[in-house]
KOLROSE-899649 format. One record per atom (N, C-alpha, C): atom name; x, y, z; residue in one letter. Coordinates in pm, 1 decimal. Example, Ala and Ser with C-alpha at 12.3 -4.5 7.8 and 13.67 -1.06 7.14 Angstrom:
BEGIN
@atome N, xx 1319.0, yy -569.0, zz 780.0, residu A;
@atome CA, xx 1230.0, yy -450.0, zz 780.0, residu A;
@atome C, xx 1320.0, yy -330.0, zz 780.0, residu A;
@atome N, xx 1285.0, yy -225.0, zz 708.0, residu S;
@atome CA, xx 1367.0, yy -106.0, zz 714.0, residu S;
@atome C, xx 1290.0, yy 3.0, zz 787.0, residu S;
! end
This chain:
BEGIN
@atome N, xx -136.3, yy -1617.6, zz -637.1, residu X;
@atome CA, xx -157.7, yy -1481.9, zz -587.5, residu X;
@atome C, xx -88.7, yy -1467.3, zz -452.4, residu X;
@atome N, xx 5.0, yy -1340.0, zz -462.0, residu X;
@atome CA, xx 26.9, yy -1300.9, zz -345.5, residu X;
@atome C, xx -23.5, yy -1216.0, zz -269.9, residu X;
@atome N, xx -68.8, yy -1268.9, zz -124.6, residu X;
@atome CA, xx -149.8, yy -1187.6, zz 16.6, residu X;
@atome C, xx -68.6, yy -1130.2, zz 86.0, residu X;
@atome N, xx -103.9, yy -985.7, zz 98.2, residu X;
@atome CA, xx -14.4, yy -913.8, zz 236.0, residu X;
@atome C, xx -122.4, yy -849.8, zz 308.5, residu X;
@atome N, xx -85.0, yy -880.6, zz 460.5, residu X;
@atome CA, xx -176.3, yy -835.6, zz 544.2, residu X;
@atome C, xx -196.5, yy -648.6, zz 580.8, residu X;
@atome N, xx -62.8, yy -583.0, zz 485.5, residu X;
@atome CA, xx -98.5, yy -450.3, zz 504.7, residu X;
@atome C, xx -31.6, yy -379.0, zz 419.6, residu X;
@atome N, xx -104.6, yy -292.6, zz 291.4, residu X;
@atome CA, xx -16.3, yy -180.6, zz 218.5, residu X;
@atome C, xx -16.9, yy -89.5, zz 279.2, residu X;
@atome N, xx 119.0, yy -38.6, zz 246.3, residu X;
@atome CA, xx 135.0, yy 96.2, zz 295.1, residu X;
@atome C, xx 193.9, yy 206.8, zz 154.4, residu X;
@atome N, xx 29.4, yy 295.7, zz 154.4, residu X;
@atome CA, xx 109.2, yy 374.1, zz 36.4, residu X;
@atome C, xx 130.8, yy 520.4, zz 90.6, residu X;
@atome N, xx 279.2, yy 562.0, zz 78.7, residu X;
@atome CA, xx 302.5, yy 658.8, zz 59.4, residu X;
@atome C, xx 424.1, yy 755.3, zz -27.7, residu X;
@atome N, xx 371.8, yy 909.8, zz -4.7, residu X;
@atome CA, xx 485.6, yy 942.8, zz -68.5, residu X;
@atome C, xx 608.9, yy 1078.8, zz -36.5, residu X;
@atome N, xx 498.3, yy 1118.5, zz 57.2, residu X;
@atome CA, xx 602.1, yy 1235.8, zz 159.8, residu X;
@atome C, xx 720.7, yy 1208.7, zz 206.3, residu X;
@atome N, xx 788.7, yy 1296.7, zz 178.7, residu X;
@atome CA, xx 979.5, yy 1227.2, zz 250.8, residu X;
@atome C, xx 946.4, yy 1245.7, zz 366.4, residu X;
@atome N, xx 887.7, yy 1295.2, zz 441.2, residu X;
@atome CA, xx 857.5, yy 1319.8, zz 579.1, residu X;
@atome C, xx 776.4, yy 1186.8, zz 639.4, residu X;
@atome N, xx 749.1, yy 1157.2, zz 574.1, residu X;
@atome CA, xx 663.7, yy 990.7, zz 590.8, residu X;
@atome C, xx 781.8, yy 901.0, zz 623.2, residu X;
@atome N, xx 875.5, yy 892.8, zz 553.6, residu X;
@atome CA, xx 971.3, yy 765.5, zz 558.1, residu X;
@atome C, xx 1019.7, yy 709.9, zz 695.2, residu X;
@atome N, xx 1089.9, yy 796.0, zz 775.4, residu X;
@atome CA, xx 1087.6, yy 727.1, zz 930.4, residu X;
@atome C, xx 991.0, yy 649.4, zz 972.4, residu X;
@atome N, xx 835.9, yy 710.0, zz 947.5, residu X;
@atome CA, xx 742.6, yy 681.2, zz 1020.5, residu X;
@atome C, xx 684.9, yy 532.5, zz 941.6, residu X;
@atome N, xx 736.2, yy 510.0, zz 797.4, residu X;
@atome CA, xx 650.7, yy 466.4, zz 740.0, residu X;
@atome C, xx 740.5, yy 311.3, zz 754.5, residu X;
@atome N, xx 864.1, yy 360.0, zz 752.5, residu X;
@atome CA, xx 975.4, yy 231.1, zz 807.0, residu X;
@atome C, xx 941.5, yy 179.6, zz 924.5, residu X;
@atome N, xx 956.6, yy 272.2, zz 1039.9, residu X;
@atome CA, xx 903.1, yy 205.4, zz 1149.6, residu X;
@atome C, xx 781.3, yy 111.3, zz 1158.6, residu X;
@atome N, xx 715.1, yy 140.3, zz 1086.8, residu X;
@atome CA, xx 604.7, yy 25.1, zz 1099.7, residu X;
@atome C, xx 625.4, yy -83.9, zz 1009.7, residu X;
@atome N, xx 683.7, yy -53.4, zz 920.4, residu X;
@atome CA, xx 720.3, yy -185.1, zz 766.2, residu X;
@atome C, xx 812.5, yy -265.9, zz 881.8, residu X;
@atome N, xx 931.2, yy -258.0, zz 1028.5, residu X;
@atome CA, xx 1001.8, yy -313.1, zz 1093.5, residu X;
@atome C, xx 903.9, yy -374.1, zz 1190.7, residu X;
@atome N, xx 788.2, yy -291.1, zz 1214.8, residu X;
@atome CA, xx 714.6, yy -379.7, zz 1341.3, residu X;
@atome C, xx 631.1, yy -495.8, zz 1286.0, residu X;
@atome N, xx 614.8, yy -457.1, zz 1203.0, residu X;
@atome CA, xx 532.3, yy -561.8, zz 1111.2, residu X;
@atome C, xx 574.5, yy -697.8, zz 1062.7, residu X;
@atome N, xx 719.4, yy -642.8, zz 1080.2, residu X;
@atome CA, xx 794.6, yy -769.2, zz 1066.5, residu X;
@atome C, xx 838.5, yy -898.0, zz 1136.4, residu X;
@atome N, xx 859.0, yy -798.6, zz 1281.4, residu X;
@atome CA, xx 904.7, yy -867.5, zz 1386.2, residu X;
@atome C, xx 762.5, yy -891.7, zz 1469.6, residu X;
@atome N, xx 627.4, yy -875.7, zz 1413.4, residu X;
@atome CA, xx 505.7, yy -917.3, zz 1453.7, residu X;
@atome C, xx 457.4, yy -1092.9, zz 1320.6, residu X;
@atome N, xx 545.4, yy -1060.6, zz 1233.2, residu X;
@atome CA, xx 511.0, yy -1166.3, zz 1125.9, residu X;
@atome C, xx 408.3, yy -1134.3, zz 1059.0, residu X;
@atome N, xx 362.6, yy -1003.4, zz 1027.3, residu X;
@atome CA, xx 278.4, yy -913.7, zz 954.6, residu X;
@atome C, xx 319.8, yy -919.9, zz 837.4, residu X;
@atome N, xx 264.1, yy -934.1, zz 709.7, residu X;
@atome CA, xx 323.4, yy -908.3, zz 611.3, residu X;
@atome C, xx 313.1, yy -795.9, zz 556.5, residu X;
@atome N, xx 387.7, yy -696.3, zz 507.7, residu X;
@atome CA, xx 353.7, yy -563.5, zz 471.7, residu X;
@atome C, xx 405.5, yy -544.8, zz 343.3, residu X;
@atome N, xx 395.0, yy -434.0, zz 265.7, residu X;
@atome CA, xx 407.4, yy -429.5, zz 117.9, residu X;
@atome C, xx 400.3, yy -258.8, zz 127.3, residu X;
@atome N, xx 513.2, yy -192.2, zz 77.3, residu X;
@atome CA, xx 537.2, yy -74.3, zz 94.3, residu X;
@atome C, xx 493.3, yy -2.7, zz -98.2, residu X;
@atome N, xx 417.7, yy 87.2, zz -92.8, residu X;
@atome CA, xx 395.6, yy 126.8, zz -231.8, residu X;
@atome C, xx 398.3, yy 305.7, zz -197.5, residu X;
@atome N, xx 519.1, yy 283.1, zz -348.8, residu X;
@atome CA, xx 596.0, yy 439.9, zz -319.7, residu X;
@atome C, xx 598.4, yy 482.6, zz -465.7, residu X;
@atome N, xx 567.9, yy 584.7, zz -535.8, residu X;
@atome CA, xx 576.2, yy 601.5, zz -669.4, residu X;
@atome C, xx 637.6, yy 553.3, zz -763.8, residu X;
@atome N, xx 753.7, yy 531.3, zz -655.2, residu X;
@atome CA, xx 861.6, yy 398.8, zz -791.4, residu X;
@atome C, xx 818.4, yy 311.8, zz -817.3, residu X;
@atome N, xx 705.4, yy 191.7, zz -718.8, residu X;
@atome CA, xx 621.8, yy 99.3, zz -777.5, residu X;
@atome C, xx 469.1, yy 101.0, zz -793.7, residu X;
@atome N, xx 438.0, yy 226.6, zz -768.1, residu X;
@atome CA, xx 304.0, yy 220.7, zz -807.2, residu X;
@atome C, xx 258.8, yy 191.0, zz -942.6, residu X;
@atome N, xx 306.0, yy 214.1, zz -1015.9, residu X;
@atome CA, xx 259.6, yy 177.9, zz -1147.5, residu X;
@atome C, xx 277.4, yy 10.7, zz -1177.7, residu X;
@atome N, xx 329.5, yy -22.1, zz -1159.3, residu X;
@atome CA, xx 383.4, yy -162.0, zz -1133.4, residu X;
@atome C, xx 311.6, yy -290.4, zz -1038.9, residu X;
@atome N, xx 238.5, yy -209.5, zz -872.8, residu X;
@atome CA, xx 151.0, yy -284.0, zz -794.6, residu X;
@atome C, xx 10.7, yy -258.7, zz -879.2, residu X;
@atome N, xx -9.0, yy -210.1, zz -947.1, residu X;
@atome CA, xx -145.1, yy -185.4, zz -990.0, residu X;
@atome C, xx -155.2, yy -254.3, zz -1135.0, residu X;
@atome N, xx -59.6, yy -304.3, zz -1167.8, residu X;
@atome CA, xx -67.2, yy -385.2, zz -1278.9, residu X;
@atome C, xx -62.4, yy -525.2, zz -1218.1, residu X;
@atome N, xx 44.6, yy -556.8, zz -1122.3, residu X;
@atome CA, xx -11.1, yy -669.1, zz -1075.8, residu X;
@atome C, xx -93.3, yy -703.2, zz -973.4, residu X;
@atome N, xx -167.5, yy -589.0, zz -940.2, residu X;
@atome CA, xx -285.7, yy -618.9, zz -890.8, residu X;
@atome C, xx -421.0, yy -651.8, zz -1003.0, residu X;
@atome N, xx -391.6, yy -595.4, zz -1114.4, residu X;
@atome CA, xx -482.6, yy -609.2, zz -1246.0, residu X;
@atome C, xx -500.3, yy -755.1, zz -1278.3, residu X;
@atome N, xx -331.1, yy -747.5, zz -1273.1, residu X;
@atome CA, xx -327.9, yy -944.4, zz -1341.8, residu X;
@atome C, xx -353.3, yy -1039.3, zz -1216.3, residu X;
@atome N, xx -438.0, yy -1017.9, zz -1072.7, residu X;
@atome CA, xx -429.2, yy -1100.6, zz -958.3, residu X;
@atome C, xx -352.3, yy -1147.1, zz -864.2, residu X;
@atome N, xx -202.6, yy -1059.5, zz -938.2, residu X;
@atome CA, xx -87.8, yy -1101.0, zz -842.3, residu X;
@atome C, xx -54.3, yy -1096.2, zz -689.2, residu X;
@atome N, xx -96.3, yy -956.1, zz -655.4, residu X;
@atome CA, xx -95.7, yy -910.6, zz -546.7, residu X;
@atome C, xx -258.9, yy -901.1, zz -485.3, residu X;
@atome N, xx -321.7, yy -914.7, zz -383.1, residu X;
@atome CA, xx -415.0, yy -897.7, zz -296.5, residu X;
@atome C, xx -366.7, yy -834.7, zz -162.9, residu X;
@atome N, xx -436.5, yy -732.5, zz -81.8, residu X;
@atome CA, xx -412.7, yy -710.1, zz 18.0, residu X;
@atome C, xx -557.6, yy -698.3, zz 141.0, residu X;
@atome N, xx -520.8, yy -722.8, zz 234.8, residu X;
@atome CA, xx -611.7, yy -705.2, zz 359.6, residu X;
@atome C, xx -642.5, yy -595.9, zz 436.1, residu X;
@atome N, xx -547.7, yy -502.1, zz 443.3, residu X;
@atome CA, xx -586.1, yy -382.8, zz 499.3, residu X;
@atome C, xx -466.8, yy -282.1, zz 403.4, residu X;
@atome N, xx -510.2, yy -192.9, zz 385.6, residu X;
@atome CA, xx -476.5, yy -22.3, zz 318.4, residu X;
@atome C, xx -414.6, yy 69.5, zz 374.0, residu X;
@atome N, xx -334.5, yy 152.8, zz 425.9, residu X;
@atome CA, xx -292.1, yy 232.4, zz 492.2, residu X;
@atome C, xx -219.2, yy 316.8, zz 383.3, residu X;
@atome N, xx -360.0, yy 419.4, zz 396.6, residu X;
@atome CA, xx -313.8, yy 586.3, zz 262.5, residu X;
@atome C, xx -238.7, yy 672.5, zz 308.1, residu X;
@atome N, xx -134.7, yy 702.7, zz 275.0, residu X;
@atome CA, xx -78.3, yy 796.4, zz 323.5, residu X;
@atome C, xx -46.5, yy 909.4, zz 197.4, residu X;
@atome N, xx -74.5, yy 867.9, zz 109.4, residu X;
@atome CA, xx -34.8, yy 931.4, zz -57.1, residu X;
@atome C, xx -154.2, yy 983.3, zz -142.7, residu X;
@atome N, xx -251.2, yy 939.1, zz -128.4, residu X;
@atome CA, xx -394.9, yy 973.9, zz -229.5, residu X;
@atome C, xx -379.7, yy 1143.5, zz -201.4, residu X;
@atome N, xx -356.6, yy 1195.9, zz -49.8, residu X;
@atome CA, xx -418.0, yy 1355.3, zz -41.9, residu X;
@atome C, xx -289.1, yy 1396.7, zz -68.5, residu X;
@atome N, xx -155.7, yy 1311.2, zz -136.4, residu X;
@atome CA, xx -53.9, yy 1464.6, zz -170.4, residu X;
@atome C, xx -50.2, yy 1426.2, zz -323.4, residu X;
@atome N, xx -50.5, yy 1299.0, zz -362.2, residu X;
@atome CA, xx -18.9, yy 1312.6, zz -512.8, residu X;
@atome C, xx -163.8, yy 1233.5, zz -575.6, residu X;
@atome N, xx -209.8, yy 1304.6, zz -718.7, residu X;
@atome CA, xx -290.2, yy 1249.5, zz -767.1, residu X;
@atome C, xx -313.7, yy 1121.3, zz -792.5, residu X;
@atome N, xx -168.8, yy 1079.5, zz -844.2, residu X;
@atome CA, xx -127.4, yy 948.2, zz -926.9, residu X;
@atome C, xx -244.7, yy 827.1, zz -820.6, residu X;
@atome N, xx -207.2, yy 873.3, zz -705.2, residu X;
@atome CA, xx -283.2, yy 756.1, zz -621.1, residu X;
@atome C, xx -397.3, yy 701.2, zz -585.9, residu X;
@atome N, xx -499.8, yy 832.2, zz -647.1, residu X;
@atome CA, xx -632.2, yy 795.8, zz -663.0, residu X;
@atome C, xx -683.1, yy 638.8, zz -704.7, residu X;
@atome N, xx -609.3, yy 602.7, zz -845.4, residu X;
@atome CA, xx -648.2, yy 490.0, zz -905.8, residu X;
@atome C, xx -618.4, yy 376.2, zz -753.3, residu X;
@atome N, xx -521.3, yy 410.7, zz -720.7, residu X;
@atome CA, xx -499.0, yy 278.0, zz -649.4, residu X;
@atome C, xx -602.1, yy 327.4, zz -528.2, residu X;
@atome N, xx -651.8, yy 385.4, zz -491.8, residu X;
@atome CA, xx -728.3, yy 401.4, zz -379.1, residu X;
@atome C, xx -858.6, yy 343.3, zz -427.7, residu X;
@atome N, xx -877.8, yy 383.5, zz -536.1, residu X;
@atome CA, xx -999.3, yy 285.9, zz -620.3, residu X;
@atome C, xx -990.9, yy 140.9, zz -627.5, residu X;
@atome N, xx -879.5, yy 105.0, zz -684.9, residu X;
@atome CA, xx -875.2, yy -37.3, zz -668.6, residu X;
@atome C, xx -883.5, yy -134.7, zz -566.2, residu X;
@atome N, xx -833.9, yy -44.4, zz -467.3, residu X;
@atome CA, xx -856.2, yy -104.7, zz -315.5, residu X;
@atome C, xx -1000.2, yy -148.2, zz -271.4, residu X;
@atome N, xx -1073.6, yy 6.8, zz -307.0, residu X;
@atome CA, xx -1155.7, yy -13.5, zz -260.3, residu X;
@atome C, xx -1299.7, yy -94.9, zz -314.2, residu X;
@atome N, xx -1278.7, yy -110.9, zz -509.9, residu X;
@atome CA, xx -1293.5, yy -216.9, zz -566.9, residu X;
@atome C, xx -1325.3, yy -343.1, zz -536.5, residu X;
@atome N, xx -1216.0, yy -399.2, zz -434.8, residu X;
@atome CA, xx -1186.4, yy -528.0, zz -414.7, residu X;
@atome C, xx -1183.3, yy -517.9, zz -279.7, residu X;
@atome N, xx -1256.5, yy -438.9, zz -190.9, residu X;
@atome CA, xx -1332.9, yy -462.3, zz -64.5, residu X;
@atome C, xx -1195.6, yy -459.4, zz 66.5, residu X;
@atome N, xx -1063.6, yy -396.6, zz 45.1, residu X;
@atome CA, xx -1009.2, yy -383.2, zz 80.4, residu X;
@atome C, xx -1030.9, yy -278.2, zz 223.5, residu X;
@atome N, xx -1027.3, yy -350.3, zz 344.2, residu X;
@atome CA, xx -1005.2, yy -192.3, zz 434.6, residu X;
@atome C, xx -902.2, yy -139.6, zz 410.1, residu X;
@atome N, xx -997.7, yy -11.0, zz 456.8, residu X;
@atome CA, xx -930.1, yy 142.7, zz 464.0, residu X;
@atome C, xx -869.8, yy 173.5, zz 562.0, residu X;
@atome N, xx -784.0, yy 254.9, zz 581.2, residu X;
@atome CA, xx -710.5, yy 303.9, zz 708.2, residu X;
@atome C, xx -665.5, yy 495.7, zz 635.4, residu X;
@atome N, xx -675.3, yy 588.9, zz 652.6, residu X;
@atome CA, xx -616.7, yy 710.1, zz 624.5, residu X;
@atome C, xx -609.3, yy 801.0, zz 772.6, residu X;
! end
């Protein structure tokens, strides 16, 4: 199983500067981050199904514009994941 210390889901184009900038600080902090954008949402939630992925903290940025993201806001919170919105 792979651990990342922070998802970041979003999906506003207006998000992307903001949402990069932190996927870069995170980096150069040795944060591990994991960016989930509609192109892989369907995809992190399957391998979050099969145990692949685990995460430590949540950062929603997508549940209040697109539906699709509910499930994964569930699953998060499922598996005792903090929240951040």
């Amino acid at each position: 199983m792979q651990t990342y210390d922070l998802a970041i889901a979003w999906c506003w184009e207006y998000d992307s500067d903001f949402v990069q900038q932190i996927d870069a600080e995170c980096g150069r902090r040795k944060i591990l981050s994991y960016l989930i954008h509609p192109h892989n949402l369907f995809e992190t939630l399957q391998r979050m199904e099969k145990r692949e992925l685990r995460f430590k903290i949540f950062f929603d940025r997508a549940s209040d514009q697109e539906e699709a993201f509910d499930q994964l806001v569930a699953v998060m919170r499922d598996e005792g994941v903090k929240m951040i919105n």
